[in-house]
Structures are given as structure tokens and as C-alpha cells.
C-alpha positions in Angstrom: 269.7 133.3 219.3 271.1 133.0 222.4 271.2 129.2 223.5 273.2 126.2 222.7 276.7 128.9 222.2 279.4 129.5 224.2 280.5 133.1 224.5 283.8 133.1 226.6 285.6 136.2 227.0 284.3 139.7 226.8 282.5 141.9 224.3 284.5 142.3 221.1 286.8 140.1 222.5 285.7 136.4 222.5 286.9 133.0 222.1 284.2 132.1 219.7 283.0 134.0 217.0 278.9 134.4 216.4 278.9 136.5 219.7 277.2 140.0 218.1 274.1 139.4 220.1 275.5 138.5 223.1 278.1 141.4 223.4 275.3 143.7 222.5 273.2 142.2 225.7 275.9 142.5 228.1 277.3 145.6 227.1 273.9 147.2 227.4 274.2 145.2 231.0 277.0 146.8 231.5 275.6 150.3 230.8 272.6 150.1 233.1 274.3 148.3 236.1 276.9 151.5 236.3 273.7 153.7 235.6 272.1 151.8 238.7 274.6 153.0 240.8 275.6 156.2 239.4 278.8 155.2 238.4 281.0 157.2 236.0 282.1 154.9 233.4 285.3 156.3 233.2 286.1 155.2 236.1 284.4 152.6 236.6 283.8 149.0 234.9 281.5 145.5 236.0 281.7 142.4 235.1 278.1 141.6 234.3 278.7 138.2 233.5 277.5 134.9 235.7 279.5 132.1 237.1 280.3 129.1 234.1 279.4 125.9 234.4 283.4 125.0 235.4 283.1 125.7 239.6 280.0 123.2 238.9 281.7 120.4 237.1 284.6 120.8 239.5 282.5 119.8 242.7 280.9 117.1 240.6 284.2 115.5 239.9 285.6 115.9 243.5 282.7 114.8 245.1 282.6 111.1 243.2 286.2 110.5 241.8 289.4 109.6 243.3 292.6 111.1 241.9 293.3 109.5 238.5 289.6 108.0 238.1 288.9 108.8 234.3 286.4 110.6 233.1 285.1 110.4 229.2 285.2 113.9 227.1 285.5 115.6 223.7 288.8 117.1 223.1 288.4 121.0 223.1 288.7 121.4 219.3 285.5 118.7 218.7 283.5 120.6 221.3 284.7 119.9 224.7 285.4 122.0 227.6 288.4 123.1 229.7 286.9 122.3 232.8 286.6 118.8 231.4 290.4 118.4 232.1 291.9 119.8 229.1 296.1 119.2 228.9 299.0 120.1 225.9 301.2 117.3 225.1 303.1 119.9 227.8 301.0 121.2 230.2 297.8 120.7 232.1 295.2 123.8 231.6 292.4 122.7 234.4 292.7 120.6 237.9 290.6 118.3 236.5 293.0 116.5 234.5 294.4 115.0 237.9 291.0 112.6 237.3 
């Protein structure tokens, strides 16, 4: 249930739909790590969730390319990633698409 999907965003609130098991996870999360510190949810919120994959691609790509090497990726419609240099016709999204 919970492999092979990407679940960006927050509970209720994703990118991608199929996400009920996953929000139910980490808002339970959630729920225990304020319990854990005796924190009034009212007041308080955490961000349960762990680093992506992105901060890890990034040091890949600036440790063996050069500016404007190219790299080889599926668009992010057909299942790539930002963080595989993702750009508009207008903008660049990540600092990857310098390679």
C-alpha cells in the first residue's frame, strides 16, 4: 500500500491523489509526536515528514556534471521529477535544469 507512490504535499492536501493511507499514517504521526512532547495542538503543529529524494539527486548531479552537461529524464506529466530539472516554456522550477 504504501511503496512505489509519491505522496507530495500534506494530509488532505496532496499533489497526487491515492494518498488516504498515507495521510492517515502521518496524521496519526503527527498526533503522537505532539503527544510525545506534551504539546497542545492548538498551538502547536510538526512536520513529520522525512527529507525527499531531491537534496540527494542535487549532490549527485553537482558532484559529476559541469554546468550544461545533460542529463536524460521523463517529463513531469510521464512520471518524472522536479528535481530532475523540470522548466515551462517560461520558467525554470529546480537548479538542476542549469545541467
Amino acid at each position: 500500500v504504501m511503496t512505489n507512490k509519491y505522496s507530495e504535499g500534506y494530509p488532505g492536501a496532496r499533489y497526487y491523489g491515492g494518498n488516504e493511507y498515507i495521510d492517515m499514517a502521518e496524521t496519526l504521526c503527527q498526533k503522537r509526536a505532539l503527544e510525545a512532547f506534551r504539546l497542545d495542538p492548538a498551538k502547536w503543529g510538526v512536520n513529520v515528514q522525512p527529507l525527499s529524494g531531491s537534496p540527494s539527486n542535487f549532490q549527485v548531479y553537482t558532484a559529476l556534471l559541469k554546468a550544461h552537461d545533460r542529463i536524460m529524464a521523463l517529463d513531469l506529466p510521464h512520471g518524472g521529477h522536479l528535481s530532475h530539472g523540470y522548466q515551462t516554456d517560461t520558467k525554470k522550477i529546480s537548479a538542476v535544469s542549469i545541467f
